[in-house]
N, C-alpha and C positions, 0 to 999 in steps of 0.2 A: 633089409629084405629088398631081393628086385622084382619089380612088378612088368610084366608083360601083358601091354593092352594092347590087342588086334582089331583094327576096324575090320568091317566087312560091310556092302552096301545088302541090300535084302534078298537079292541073288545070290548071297553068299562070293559075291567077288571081293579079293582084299581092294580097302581103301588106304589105308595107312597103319598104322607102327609107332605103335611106343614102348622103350625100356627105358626103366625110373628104377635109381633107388642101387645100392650096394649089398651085397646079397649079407655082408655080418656072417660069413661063416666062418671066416679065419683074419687075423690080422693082413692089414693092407702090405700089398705084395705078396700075400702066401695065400689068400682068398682063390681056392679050384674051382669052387663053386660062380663068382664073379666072372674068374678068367674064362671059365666055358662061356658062357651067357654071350659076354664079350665077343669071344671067337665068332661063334654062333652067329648074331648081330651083325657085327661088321663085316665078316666075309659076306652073307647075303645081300647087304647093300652095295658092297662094291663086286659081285657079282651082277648085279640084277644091272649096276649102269653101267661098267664096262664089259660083263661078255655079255648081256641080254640087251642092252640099249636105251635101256628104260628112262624116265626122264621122270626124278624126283627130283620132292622139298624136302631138304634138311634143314633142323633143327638141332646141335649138339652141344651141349654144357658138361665136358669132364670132370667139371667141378661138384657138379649138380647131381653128374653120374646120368643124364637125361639123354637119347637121342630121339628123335620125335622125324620118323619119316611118312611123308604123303606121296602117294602115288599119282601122277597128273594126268593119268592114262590109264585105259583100260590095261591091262598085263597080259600081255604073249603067257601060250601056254607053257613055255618053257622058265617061264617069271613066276610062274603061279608052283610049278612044280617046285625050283627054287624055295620060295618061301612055305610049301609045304613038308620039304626036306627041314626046315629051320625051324618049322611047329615042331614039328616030330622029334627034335633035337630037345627043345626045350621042354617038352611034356615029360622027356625023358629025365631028365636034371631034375625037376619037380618030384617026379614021383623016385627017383633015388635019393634025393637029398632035404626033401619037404617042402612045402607050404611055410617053414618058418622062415625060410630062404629065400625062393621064388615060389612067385603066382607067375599065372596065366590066365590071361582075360579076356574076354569076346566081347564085343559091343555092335550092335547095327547102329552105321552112317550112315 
C-alpha cells in the first residue's frame, strides 16, 4: 500500500509531503495504481521547482519507495493550486482503486 501524508501548518498552508510504500496492486512494472501516484508525485515536485520556483528539501529512497518533500517557504498561490491539483488527483485514485492500495493523510506541522 502507498501511504500519502500531507503536512499542513494550522492555517491550513502546506508544509510538506510524503509518499511511502508500493501500492501491491499489480506485479512490479504492471502496478497502474503505483504508476499514477508516481506520475502524480513527481510531476508536482518538479513543477513546483522548475516552473513555480520554489525552494524544497528532498528526501528520495526508490528503494524504500519513500519521497519526503519539505517546503522552505511559504508557497505562491500558484504552488498551492499545483499541489491542490495533486490532492485532487490522488483522492481520486483512492477512491477508484481503494484504501487497500493508497491512503491519504492529513497532519498539522
Amino acid at each position: 500500500m502507498t501511504k500519502i501524508v500531507i503536512g499542513k501548518n494550522r492555517k491550513g498552508a502546506y508544509r510538506e509531503l510524503t509518499c511511502l510504500g508500493h501500492a501491491g496492486y499489480a506485479a512490479f512494472g504492471k502496478d497502474i495504481v503505483c504508476a499514477s501516484v508516481s506520475v502524480l508525485v513527481i510531476n508536482t515536485i518538479n513543477a513546483l521547482t522548475e516552473l513555480a520556483g520554489e525552494k524544497l528539501e528532498l528526501d528520495v529512497s526508490e528503494e524504500k519507495g519513500r519521497i519526503q518533500c519539505r517546503f522552505c517557504n511559504p508557497l505562491q498561490d500558484k504552488s498551492v493550486f499545483l499541489l491542490d491539483t495533486m490532492v485532487f488527483g490522488l483522492e481520486n485514485i483512492r477512491r477508484e482503486y481503494g484504501e487497500k492500495y493508497l491512503q491519504v493523510q492529513y497532519k498539522e506541522v
